[in-house]
DRENLUM-860965 format. One record per residue (C-alpha): residue in three letters; x, y, z. Coordinates in nm, 4 decimals, always signed. Last residue first. Layout:
<rs>
{"ala", {X, Y, Z}} ...
</rs>
This chain:
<rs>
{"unk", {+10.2139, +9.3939, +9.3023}} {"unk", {+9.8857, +9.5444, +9.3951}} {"unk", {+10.0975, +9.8344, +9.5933}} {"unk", {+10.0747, +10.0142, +9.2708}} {"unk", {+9.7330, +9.9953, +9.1567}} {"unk", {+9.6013, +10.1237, +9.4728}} {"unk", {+9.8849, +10.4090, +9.5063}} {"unk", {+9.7295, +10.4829, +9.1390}} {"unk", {+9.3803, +10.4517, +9.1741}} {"unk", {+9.3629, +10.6591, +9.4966}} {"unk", {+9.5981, +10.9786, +9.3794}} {"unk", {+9.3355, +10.9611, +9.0654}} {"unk", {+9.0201, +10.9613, +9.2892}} {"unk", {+9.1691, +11.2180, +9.4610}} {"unk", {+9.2355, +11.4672, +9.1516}} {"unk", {+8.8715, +11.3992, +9.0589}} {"unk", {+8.7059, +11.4651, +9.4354}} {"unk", {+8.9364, +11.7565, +9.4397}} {"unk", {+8.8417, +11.9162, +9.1295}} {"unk", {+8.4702, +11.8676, +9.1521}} {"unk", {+8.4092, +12.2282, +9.3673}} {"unk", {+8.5963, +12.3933, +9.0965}} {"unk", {+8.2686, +12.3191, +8.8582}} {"unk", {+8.3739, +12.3207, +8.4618}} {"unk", {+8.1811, +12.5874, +8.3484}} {"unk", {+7.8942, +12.5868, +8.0393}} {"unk", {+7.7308, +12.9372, +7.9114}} {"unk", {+7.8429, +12.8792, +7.5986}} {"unk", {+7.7227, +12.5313, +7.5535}} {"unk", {+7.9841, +12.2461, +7.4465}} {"unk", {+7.8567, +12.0969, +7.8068}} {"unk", {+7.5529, +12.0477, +7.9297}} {"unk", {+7.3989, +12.3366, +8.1210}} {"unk", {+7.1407, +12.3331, +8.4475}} {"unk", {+7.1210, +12.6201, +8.6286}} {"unk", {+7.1394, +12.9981, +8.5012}} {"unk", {+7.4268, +13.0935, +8.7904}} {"unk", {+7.4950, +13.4727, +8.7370}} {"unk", {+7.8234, +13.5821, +8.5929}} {"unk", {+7.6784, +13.7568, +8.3102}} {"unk", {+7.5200, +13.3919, +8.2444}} {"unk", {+7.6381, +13.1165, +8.4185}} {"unk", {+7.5974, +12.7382, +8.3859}} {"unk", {+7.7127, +12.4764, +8.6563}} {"unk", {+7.4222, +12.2637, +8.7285}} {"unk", {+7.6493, +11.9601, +8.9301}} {"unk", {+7.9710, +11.8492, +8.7440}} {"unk", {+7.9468, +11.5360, +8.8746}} {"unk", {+8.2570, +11.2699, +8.7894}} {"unk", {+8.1975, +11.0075, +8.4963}} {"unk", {+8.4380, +10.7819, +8.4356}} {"unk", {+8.6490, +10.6200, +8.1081}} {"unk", {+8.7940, +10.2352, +8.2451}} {"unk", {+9.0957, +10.0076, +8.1135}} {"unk", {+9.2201, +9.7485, +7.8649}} {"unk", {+9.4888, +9.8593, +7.6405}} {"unk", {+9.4459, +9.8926, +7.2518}} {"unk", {+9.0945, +9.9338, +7.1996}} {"unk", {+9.0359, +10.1330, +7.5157}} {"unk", {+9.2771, +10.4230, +7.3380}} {"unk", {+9.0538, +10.4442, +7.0526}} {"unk", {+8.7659, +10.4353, +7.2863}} {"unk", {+8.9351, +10.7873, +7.4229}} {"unk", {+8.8614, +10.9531, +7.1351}} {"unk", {+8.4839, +11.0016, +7.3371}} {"unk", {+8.1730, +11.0000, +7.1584}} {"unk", {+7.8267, +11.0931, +7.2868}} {"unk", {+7.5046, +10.8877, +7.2724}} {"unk", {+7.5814, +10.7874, +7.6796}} {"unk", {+7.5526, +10.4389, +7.8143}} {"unk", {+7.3188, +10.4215, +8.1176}} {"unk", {+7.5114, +10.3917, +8.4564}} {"unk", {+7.5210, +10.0782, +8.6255}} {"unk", {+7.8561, +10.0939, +8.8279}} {"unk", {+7.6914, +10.4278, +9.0202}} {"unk", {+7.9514, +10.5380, +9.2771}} {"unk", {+7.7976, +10.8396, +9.5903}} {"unk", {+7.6268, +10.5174, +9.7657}} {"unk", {+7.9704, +10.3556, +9.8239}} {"unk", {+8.1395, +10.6776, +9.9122}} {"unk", {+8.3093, +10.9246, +9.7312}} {"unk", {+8.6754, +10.8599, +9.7450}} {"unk", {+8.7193, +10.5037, +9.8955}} {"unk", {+8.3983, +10.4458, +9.6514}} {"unk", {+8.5893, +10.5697, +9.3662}} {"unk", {+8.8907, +10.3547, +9.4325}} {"unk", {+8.6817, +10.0095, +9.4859}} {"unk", {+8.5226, +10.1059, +9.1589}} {"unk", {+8.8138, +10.1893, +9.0133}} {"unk", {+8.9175, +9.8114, +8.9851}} {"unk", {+8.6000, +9.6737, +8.9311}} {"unk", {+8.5833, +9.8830, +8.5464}} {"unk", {+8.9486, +9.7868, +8.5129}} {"unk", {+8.8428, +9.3849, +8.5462}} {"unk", {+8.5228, +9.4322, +8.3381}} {"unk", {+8.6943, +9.6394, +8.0754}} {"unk", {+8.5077, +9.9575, +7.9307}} {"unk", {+8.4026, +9.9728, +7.5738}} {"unk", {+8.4100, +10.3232, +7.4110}} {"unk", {+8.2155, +10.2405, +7.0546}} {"unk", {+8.4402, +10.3973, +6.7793}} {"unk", {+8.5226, +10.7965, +6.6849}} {"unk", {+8.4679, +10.9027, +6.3478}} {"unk", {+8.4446, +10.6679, +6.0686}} {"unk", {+8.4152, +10.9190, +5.7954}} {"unk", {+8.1205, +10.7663, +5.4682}} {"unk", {+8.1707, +11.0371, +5.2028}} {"unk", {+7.8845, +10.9694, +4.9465}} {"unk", {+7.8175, +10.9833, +4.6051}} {"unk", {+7.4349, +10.9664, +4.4357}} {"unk", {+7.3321, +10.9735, +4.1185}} {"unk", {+6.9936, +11.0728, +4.0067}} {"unk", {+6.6672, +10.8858, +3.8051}} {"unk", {+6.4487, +10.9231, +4.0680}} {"unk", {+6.4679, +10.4752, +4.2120}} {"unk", {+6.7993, +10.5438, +4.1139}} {"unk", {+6.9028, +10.8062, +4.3686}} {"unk", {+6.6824, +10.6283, +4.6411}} {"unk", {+6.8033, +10.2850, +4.5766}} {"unk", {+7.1875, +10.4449, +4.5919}} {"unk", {+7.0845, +10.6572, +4.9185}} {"unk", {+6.9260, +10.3351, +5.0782}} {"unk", {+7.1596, +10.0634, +5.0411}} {"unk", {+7.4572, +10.3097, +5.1490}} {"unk", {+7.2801, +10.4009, +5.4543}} {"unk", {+7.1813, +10.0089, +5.5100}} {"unk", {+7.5514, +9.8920, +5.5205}} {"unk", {+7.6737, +10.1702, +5.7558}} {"unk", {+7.3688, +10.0822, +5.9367}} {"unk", {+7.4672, +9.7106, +5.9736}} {"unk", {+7.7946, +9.8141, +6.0279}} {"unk", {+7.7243, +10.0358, +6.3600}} {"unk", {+7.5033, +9.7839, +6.5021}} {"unk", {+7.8053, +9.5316, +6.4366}} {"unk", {+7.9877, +9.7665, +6.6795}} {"unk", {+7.7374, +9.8360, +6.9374}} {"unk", {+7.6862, +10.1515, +7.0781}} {"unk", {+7.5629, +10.3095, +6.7628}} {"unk", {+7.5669, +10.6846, +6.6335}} {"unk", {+7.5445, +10.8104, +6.3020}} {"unk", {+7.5030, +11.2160, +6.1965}} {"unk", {+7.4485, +11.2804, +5.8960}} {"unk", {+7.4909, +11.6123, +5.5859}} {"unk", {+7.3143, +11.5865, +5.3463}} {"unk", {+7.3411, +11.7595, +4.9625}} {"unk", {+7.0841, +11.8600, +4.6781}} {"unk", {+7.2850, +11.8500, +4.3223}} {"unk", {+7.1451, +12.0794, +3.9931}} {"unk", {+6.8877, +12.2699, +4.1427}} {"unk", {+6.5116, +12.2722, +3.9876}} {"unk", {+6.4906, +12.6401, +3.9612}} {"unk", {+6.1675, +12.8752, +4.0420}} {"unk", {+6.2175, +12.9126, +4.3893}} {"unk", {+6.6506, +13.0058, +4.3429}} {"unk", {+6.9044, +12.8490, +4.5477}} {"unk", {+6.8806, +12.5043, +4.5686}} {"unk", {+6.9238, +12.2219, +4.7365}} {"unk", {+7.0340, +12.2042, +5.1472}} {"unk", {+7.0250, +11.9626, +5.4052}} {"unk", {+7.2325, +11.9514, +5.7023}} {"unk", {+7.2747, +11.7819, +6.0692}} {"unk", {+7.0111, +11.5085, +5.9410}} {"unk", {+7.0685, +11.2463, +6.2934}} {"unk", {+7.0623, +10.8903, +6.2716}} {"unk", {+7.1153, +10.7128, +6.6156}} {"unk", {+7.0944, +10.3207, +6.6748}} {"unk", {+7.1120, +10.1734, +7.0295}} {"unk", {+7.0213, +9.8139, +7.0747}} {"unk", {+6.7197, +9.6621, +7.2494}} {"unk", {+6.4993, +9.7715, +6.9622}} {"unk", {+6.7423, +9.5645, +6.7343}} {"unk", {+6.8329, +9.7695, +6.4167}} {"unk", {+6.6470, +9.7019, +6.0510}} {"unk", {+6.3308, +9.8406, +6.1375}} {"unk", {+6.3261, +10.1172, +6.3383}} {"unk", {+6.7006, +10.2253, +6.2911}} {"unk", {+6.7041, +10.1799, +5.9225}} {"unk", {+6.2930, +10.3569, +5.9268}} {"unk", {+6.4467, +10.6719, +6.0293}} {"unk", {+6.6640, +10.7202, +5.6923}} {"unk", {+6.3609, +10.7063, +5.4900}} {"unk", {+6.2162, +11.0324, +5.5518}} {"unk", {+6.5471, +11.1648, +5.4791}} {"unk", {+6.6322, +10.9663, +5.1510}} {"unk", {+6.2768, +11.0540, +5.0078}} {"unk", {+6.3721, +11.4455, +5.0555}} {"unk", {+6.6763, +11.3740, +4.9182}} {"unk", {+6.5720, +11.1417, +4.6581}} {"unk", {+6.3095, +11.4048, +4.5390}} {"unk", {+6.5453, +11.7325, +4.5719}} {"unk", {+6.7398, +11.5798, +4.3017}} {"unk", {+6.5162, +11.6616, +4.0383}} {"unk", {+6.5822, +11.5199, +3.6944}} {"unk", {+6.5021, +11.8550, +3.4559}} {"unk", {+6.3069, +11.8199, +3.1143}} {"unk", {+6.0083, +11.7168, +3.2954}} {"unk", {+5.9956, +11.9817, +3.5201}} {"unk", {+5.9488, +12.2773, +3.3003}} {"unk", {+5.7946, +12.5703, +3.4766}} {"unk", {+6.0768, +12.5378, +3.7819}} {"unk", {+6.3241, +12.5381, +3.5024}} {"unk", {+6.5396, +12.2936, +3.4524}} {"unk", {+6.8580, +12.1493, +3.5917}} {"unk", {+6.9848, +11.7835, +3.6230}} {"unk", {+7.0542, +11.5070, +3.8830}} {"unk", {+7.3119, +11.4492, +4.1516}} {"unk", {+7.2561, +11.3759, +4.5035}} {"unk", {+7.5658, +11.4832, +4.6947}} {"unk", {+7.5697, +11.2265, +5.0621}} {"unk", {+7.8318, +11.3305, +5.3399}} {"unk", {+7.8410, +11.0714, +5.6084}} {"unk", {+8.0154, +11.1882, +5.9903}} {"unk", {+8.0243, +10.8457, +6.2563}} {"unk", {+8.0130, +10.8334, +6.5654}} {"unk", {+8.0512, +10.5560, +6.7680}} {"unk", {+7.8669, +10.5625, +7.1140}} {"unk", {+7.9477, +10.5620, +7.5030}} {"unk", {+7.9987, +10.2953, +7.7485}} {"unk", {+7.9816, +9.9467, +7.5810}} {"unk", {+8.1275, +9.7027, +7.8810}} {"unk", {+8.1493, +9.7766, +8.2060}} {"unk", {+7.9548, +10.0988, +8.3744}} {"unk", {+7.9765, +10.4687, +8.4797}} {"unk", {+7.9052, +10.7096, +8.7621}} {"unk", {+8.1087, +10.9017, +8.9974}} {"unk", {+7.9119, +11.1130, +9.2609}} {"unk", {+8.0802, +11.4413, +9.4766}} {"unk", {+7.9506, +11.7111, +9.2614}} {"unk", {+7.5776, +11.5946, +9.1242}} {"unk", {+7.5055, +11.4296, +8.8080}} {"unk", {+7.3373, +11.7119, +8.5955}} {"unk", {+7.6763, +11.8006, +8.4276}} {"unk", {+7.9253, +11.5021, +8.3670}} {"unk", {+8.2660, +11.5314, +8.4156}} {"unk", {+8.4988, +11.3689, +8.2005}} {"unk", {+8.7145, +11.0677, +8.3059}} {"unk", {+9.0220, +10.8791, +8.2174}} {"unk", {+9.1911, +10.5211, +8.2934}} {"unk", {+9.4947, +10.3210, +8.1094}} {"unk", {+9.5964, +9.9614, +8.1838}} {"unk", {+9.8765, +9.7427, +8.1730}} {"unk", {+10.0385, +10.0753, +8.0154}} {"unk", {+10.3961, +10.0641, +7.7935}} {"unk", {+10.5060, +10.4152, +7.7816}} {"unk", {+10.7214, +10.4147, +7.4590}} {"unk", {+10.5575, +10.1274, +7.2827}} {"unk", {+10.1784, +10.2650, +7.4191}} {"unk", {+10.2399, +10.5623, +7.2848}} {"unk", {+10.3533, +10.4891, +6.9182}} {"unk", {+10.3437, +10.7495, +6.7100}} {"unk", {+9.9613, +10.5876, +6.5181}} {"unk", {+9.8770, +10.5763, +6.8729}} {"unk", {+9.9414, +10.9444, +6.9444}} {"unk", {+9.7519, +11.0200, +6.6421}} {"unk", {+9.4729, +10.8370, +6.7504}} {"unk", {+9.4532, +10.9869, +7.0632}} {"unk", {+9.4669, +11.3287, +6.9308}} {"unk", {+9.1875, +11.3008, +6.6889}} {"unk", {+9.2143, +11.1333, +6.3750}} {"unk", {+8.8112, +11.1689, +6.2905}} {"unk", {+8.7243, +11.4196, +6.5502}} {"unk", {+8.8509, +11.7370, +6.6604}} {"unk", {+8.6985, +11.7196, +6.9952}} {"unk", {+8.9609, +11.5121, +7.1917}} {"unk", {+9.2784, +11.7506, +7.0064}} {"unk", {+9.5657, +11.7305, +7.2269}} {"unk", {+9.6354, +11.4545, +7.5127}} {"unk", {+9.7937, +11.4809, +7.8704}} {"unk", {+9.9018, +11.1713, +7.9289}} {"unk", {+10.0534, +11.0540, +8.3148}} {"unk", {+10.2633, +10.7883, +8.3312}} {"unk", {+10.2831, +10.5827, +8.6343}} {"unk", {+10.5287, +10.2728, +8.6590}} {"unk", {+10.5672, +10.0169, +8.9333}} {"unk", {+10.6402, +9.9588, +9.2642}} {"unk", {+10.4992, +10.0862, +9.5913}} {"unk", {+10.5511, +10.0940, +9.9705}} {"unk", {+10.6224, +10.4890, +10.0159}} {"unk", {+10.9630, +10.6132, +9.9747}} {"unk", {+10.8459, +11.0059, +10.1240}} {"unk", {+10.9280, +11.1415, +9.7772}} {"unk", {+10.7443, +10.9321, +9.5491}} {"unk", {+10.4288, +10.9819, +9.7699}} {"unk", {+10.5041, +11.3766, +9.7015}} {"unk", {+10.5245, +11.3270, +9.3781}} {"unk", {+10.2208, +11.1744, +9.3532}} {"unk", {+10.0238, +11.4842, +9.5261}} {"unk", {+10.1577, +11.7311, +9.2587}} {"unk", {+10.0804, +11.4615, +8.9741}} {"unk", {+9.6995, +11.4241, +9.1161}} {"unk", {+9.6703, +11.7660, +9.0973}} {"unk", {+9.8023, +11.8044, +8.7336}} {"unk", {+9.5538, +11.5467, +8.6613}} {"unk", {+9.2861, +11.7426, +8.8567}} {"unk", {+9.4074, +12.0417, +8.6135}} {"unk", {+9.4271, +11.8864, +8.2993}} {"unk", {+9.0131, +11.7691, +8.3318}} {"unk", {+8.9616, +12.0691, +8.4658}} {"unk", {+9.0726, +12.2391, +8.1740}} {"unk", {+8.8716, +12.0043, +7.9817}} {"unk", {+8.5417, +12.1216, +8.0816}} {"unk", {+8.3321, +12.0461, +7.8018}} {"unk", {+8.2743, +12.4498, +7.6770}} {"unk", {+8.6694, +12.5291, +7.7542}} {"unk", {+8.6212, +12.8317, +7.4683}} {"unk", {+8.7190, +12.9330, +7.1371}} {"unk", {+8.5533, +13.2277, +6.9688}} {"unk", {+8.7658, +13.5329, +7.0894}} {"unk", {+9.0573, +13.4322, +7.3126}} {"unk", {+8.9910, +13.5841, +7.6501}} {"unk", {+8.7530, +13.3002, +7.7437}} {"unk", {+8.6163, +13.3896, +8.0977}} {"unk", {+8.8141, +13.3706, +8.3851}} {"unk", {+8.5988, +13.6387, +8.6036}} {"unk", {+8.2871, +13.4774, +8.4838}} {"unk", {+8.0548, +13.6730, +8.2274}} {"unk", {+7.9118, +13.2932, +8.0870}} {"unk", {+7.9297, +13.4013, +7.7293}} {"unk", {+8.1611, +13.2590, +7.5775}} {"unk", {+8.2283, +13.2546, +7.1985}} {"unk", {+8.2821, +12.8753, +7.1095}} {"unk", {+8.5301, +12.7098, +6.8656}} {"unk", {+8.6139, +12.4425, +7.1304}} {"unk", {+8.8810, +12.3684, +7.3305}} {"unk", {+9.1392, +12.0840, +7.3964}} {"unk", {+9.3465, +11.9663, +7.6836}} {"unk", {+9.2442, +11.5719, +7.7558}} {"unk", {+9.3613, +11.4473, +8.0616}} {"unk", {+9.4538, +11.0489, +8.0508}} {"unk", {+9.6376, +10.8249, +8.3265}} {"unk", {+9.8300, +10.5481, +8.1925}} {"unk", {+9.9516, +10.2603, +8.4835}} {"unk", {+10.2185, +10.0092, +8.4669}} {"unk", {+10.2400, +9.7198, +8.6790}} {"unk", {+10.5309, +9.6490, +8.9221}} {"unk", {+10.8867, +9.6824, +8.7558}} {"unk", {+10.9870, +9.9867, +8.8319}} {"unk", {+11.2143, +9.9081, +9.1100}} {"unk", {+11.0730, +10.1354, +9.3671}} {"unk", {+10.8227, +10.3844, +9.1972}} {"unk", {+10.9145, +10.5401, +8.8686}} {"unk", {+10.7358, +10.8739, +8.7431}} {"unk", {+10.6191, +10.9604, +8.3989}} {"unk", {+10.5289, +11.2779, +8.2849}} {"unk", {+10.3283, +11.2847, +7.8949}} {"unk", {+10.2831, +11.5538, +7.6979}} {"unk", {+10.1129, +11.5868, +7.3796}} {"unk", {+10.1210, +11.9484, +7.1624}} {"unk", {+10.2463, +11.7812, +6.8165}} {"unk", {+10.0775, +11.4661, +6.8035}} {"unk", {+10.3728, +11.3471, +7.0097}} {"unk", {+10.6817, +11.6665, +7.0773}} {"unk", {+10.6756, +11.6094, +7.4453}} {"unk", {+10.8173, +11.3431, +7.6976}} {"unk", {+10.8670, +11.4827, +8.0571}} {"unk", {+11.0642, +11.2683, +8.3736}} {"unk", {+10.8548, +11.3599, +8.6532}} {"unk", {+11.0378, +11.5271, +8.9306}} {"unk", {+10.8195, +11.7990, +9.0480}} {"unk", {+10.9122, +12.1077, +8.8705}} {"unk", {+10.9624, +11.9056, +8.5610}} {"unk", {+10.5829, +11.8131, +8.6029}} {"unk", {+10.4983, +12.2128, +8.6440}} {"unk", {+10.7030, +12.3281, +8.3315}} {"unk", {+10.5558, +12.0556, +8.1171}} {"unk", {+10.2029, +12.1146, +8.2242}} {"unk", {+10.2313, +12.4877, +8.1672}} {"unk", {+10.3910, +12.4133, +7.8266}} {"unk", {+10.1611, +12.1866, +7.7499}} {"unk", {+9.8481, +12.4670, +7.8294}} {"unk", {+10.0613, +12.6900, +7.6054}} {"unk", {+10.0766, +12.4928, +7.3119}} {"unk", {+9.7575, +12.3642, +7.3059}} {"unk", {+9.7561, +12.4144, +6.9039}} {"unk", {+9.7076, +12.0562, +6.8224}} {"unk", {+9.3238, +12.1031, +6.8606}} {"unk", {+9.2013, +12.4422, +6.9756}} {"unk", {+9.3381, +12.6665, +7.2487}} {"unk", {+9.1652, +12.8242, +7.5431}} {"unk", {+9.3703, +13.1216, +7.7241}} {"unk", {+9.1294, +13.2114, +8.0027}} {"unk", {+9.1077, +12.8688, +8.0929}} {"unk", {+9.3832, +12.7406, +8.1112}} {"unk", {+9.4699, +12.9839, +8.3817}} {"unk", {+9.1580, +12.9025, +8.5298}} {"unk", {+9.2307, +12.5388, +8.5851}} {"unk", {+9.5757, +12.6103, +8.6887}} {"unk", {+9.4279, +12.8296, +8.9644}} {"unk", {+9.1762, +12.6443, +9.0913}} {"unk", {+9.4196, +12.3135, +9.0793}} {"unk", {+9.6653, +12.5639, +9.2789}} {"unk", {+9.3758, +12.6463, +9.5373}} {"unk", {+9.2800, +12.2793, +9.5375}} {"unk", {+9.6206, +12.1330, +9.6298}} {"unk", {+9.5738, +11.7738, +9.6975}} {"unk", {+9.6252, +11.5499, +10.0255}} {"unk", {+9.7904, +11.2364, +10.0796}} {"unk", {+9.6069, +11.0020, +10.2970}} {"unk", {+9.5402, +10.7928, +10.0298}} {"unk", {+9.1923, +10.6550, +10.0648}} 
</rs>
């Protein structure tokens, strides 16, 4: 392990900072200017103005011209009230850090603070780090990572390979867990209007129902992943909304739905794509409706590289110990924008233990997954993140 220490009273205090003052996507314009102010403080040379709130420090080791390593920290927050009764809470009324992303900004600010440092004292090392602290993870769609690839990131900080993490409540503080390959699902948003006509309740047969097809559609929907998707694979179709109507005793005009789609595979994510479409138009026709829909490819399947995925593994266990690193962790039904990034330079997303870190009125509840408003980011994991980091990079850097 590097044998250069990080500052966990300053990460505590960044972290909280951010905290208090939670902005939404593309509007973190106080959390980059806190990261800007605090890489400039330590030498980094500081891009902003990408995807509007981005920033991203890079720092040159010896020549420059070893290998060139991205490091990612999302910044976003979520339109949640708080209600955890901490001494940081959420200041701002309904937005909140409910996944934990100001620690993910502050253990990458940590791991800058301790880099610098290295840079300082001439260590052994050569190469490139740049450090990417990216808007707008839970927007969705065109997140921030997207946009920053659609501005050119990678042509303006060229990466031989990129690395980020989350943490993970329920896995303990002090273990790192993930796995090669397909890591975490596609997600996908479909928005389906079934259109018939009218009537009165009394008079059904001079009205074309669209409740029918939608209620046919939803029961049907189920039987894509059961029977047309691999039981091995993983398929996920969720009904987020459904709604017809307004009145008991009229047949509505339109009934709409509102889905969820999930796959870890790629070509399990087309086939259902496929399928939905199949079965809504069928459906409408088999009732005598119409049917549109809005099919939104959200985020896609996070992959992790084989060689990146071996390469932090060494650097986790340094951290947290060979037993404390799981390399054959189950893939996760959640989305990440940071697959976007994956597609484009090969590299590893982590998993770091959050532990049971929900409060209520201050008081410790237990176990809370994230985007809950009782969810807190665990201080005691911001060391064993910012390490890690530190790790990976003076690893990566002396490969050459």
């Amino acid at each position: 392990m590097s044998r250069h220490p990080v500052d966990l009273k300053a990460m505590k205090e960044w972290r909280h900072r951010i905290h208090e003052y939670p902005e939404l996507g593309f509007e973190e314009y106080s959390t980059s200017k806190l990261v800007e102010e605090r890489l400039r403080d330590w030498g980094y040379e500081v891009h902003t103005g990408m995807a509007e709130t981005a920033v991203v420090g890079t720092l040159v080791f010896g020549s420059g011209t070893g290998p060139k390593l991205g490091l990612r920290a999302d910044m976003d927050a979520l339109p949640i009230n708080e209600e955890t009764g901490l001494p940081w809470q959420s200041k701002q009324e309904g937005k909140m850090h409910a996944c934990g992303h100001d620690g993910h900004t502050a253990i990458l600010l940590g791991a800058a603070e301790s880099l610098s440092r290295l840079h300082a004292e001439n260590e052994h090392l050569n190469g490139k780090i740049h450090l990417i602290f990216q808007p707008a993870e839970e927007v969705g769609g065109n997140g921030g990572a997207q946009v920053m690839i659609d501005q050119e990131l990678f042509h303006s900080f060229p990466c031989d390979a990129i690395f980020a993490l989350h943490n993970y409540p329920g896995l303990p503080v002090g273990h790192c867990a993930f796995r090669s390959g397909p890591f975490m699902c596609s997600s996908d948003k479909v928005q389906i209007v079934f259109k018939g006509k009218g009537g009165h309740g009394g008079l059904p047969q001079l009205a074309v129902d669209p409740t029918q097809p939608l209620a046919a559609t939803v029961m049907g929907l189920q039987s894509l992943v059961s029977r047309n998707i691999d039981p091995l694979e993983t398929g996920v179709v969720s009904v987020g909304r459904m709604s017809a109507g307004k009145l008991y005793n009229i047949i509505p005009e339109e009934g709409f739905l509102e889905l969820s789609v999930r796959a870890l595979q790629p070509n399990v994510r087309e086939t259902l794509r496929r399928r939905i479409v199949e079965l809504v138009e069928s459906t409408a026709a088999a009732y005598g409706c119409t049917a549109s829909i809005n099919y939104e490819n959200g985020y896609p399947v996070l992959i992790n590289s084989e060689n990146e995925s071996k390469i932090i593994e060494v650097a986790a266990q340094e951290v947290f110990g060979v037993e404390n690193v799981n390399t054959d962790y189950c893939p996760l039904t959640g989305s990440e924008d940071f697959a976007y990034m994956l597609q484009q330079r090969p590299g590893c997303y982590v998993l770091i233990g959050n532990g049971d870190n929900g409060f209520q009125s201050g008081n410790r509840v237990g176990p809370c997954s994230v985007h809950n408003p009782h969810y807190d980011f665990n201080d005691e994991a911001l060391i064993g993140g910012a390490q890690l980091w530190v790790n990976l990079a003076t690893r990566y850097l002396s490969s050459s």
